[in-house]
C-alpha positions in Angstrom: 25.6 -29.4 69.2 25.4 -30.1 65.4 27.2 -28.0 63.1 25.8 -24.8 62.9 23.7 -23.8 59.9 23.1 -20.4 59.9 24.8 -17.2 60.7 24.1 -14.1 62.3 24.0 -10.8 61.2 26.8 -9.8 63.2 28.9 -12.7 62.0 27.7 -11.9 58.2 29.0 -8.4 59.0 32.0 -9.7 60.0 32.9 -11.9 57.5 32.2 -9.5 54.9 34.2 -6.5 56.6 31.1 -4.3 56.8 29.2 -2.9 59.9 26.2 -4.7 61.0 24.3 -1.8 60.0 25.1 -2.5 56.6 24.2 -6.2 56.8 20.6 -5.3 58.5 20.1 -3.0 55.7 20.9 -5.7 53.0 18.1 -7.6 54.6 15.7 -5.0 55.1 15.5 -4.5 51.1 16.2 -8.2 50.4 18.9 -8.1 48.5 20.1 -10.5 51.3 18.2 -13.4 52.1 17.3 -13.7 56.3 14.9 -15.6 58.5 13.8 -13.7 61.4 13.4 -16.1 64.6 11.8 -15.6 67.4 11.3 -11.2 68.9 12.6 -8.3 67.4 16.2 -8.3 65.8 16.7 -12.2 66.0 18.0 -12.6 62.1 19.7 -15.7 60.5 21.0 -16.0 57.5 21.2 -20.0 56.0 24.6 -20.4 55.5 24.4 -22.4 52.3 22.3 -19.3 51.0 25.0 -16.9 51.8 27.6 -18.8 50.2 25.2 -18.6 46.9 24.4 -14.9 47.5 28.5 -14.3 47.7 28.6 -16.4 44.3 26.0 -14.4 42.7 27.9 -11.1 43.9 30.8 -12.3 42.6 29.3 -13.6 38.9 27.8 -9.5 39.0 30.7 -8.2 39.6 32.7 -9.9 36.9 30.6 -9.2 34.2 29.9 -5.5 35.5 34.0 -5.1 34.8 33.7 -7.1 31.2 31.2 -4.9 30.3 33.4 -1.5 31.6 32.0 -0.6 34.6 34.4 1.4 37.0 35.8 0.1 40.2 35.8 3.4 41.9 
């Protein structure tokens, strides 16, 4: 099999320490980017997209503390 290209939501959840519920409801409002494939629940998220979306995350989150937001 070629390298794989895409994750899943549980994987996504995983690598990000969150629950899957979480991840699901990132793409439900679609702040993260997913293809659904083929019946209900089958979500994949490109793996060269979630390495931007992480970027972007991490670009908001730097100038949300430069310009005094709280951490708590």
């Amino acid at each position: 099999m070629a390298n794989a290209q895409f994750y899943t939501l549980a994987d996504v959840a995983e690598i990000l320490s969150a629950s899957p519920a979480q991840v699901r409801a990132m793409v439900r409002s679609g702040e993260l980017p997913a293809i659904q494939i083929g019946g209900r629940g089958q979500w994949r998220i490109q793996i060269s997209v979630f390495e931007e979306w992480v970027q972007q995350k991490h670009q908001e989150t730097a100038k949300a503390i430069h310009s005094g937001v709280s951490l708590d």
